[in-house]
N, C-alpha and C positions, 0 to 999 in steps of 0.2 A: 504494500500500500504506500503510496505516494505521501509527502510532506503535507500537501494540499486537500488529498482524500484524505488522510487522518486528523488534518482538521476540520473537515467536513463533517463525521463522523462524530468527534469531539461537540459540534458546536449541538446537533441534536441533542446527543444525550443531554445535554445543559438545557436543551428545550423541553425534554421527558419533563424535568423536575419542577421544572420552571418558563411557564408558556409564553412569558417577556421577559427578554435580557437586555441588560444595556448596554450598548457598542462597548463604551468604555471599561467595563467588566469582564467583558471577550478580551480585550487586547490583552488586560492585566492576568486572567487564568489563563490561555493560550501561551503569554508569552511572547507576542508579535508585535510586529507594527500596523499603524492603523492600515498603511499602505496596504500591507500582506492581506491583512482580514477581509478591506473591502473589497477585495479580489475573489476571496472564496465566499463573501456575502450574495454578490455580482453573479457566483455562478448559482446560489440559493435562491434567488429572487428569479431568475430569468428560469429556473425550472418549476416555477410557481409552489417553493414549500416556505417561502418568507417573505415576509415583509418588513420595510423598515420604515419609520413613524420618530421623527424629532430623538434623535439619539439612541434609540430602540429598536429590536428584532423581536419579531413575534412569527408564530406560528401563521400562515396564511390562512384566514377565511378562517367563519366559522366551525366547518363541518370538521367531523373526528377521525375522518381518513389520515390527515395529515398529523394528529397529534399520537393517534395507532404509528403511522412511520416514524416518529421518532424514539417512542419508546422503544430499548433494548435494540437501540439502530447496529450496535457494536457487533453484536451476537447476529443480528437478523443477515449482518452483511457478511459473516462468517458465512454462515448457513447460506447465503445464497452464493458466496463462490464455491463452495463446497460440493451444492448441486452441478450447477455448472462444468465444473469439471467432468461429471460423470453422462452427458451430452457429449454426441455424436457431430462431425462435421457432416451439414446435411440434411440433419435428423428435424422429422416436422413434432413441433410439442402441444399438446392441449395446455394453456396456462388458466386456472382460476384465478379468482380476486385475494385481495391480503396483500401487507404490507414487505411480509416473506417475499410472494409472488413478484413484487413490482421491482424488491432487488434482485430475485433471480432475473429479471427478463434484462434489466439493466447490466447485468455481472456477461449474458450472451451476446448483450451487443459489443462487448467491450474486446470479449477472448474469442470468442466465435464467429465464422462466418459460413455462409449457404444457411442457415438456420431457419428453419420459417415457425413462427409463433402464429400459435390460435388461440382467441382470448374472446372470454366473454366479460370482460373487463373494461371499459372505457376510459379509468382512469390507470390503466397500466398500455394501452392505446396513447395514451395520451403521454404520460410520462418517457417511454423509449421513441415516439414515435419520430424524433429528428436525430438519433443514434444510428449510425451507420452497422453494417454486417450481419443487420437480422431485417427479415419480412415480419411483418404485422398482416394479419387475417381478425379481422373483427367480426364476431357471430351477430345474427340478425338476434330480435326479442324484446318482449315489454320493459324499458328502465325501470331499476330501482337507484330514483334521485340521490338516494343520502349514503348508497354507496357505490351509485354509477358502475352498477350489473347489470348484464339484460340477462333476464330469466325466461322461462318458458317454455311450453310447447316449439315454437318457434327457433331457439336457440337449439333446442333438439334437435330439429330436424335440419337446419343451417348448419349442424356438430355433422349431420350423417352424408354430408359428401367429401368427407375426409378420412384419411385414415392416419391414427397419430400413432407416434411410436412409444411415447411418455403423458403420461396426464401429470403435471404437478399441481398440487391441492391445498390452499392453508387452510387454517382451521382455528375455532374461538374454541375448543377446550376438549377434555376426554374423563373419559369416563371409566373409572376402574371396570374388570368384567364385561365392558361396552365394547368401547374403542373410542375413536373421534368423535366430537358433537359437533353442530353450528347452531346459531342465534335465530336464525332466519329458515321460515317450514318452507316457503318459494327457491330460496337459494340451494340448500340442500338437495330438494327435491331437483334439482337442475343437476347441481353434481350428482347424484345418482344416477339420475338416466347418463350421465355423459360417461361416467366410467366404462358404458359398454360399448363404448368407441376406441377404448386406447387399448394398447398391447400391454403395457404395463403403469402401475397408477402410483404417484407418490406422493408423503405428506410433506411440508416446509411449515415447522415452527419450531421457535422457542421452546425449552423447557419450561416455561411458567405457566404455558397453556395448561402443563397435565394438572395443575392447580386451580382450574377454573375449569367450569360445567356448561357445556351449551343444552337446549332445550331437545333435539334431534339428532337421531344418529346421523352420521356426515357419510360414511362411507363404510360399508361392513368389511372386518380385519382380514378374511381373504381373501379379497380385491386386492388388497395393500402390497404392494412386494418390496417397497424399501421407507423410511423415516428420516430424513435431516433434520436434528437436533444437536443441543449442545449438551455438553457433560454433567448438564446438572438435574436430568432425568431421573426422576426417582425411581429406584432399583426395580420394586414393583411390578411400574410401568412397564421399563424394560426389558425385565422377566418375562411379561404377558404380551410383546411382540412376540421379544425373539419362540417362544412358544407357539407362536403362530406362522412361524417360517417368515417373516420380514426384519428382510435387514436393517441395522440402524445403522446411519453415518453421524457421528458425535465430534462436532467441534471443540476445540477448547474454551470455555468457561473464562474470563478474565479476570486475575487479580484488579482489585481493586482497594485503593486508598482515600479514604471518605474525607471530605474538608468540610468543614461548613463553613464559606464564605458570609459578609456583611460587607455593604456599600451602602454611600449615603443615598438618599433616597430610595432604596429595593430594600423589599424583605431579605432575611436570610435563605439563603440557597444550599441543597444537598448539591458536592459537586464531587465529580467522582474522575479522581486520576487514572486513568489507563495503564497498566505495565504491558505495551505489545513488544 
């Protein structure tokens, strides 16, 4: 990772904690010059995940796509070069929605090329879509505004004149004895039907998901043939893959060194030092 991407990186997680930061606060925990920052602000802004307001960065826009992408951007971006690597030059992939998703499809246009992504995703359409060395395929289907999915009947049948060689999947949480959940009974129900289009189907999340319960099963475990996650899977969990014949790819987990900054005018902030 480059000087520039791991300040990138850096400035999110600082976003997780704390959804305004002020410029001046950046320079002094990064360590740079103003010069430097507003160069990697410049490429934050122009990829619509920030804004800046009278000395201040803030998360863009209300909606909580953007605030799901910064949380655990560190890990999330592990996990999506990690996939990544295990893509084919060539290889056509089904991409779902999620935060996971949008850095894996970004991690493909950076290392790979011939790639062709298919997404029923708009705002992962949207985020690679001026990235060179991958094709984008946007599935037909009814929007869902506030996380800019198209679901459907329709996305169905738009899914069936392809044939993918990878379905990668994220996911809001899991469920002991279950498997994967999601939030959403439309969403869901979309990745189910779509899993009987790809050859082989895989999940991309964080470890904190297995700590949190979605309302619906997301995908039953032997569909599943491999997990990108990080080290901090609870054994359990990982027991009751690998138990079901799916492999897990586990990043590493990052040391971390906790500060609690103060600045005049900001509350205090959790701010968390990286050892990469």
């Amino acid at each position: 990772m480059s000087c520039g991407a791991d300040r990138t990186v850096r400035i999110l997680d600082l976003l997780a904690s704390s959804r305004t930061i002020k410029i001046s606060l950046l320079v002094e925990l990064l360590a740079v010059s103003y010069v430097t920052l507003r160069r990697d602000l410049d490429i934050l802004e122009k990829r619509g995940i920030i804004k800046r307001s009278h000395g201040f960065i803030t998360l863009d826009g209300a909606d909580d796509i953007w605030k799901r992408f910064a949380v655990c951007h560190s890990i999330k971006k592990r996990i999506a070069k990690a996939a990544a690597e295990t893509v084919e030059e060539g290889e056509t992939i089904l991409l779902e929605s999620g935060s996971c998703c949008a850095l894996f499809a970004e991690e493909l246009s950076v290392t790979r090329k011939k790639v062709t992504i298919i997404t029923n995703s708009i705002f992962i359409a949207n985020y690679v879509c001026k990235m060179q060395n991958v094709k984008i395929i946007l599935l037909g289907g009814i929007l869902q505004p506030e996380s800019q999915v198209l679901i459907g009947p329709m996305t169905i049948n738009c899914a069936g004149n392809f044939f993918f060689d990878k379905f990668f999947i994220g996911a809001d949480g899991y469920i002991p004895g279950w498997g994967f959940s999601g939030s959403d009974h439309l969403r869901v129900s979309t990745v189910m039907d779509l899993t009987s289009y790809a050859k082989k189907c895989f999940i991309l999340t964080e470890a904190a998901k297995f700590s949190r319960r979605g309302a619906f099963e997301l995908i039953p475990l032997d569909k599943i043939a491999g997990v990108f996650t990080d080290d901090c899977i609870p054994k359990e969990a990982e027991n009751a893959l690998l138990k079901n014949n799916i492999s897990i790819y586990k990043v590493p987990s990052v040391e971390e060194k906790i500060k609690w900054r103060q600045f005049p005018g900001q509350p205090p902030i959790l701010y968390t030092e990286k050892d990469e």
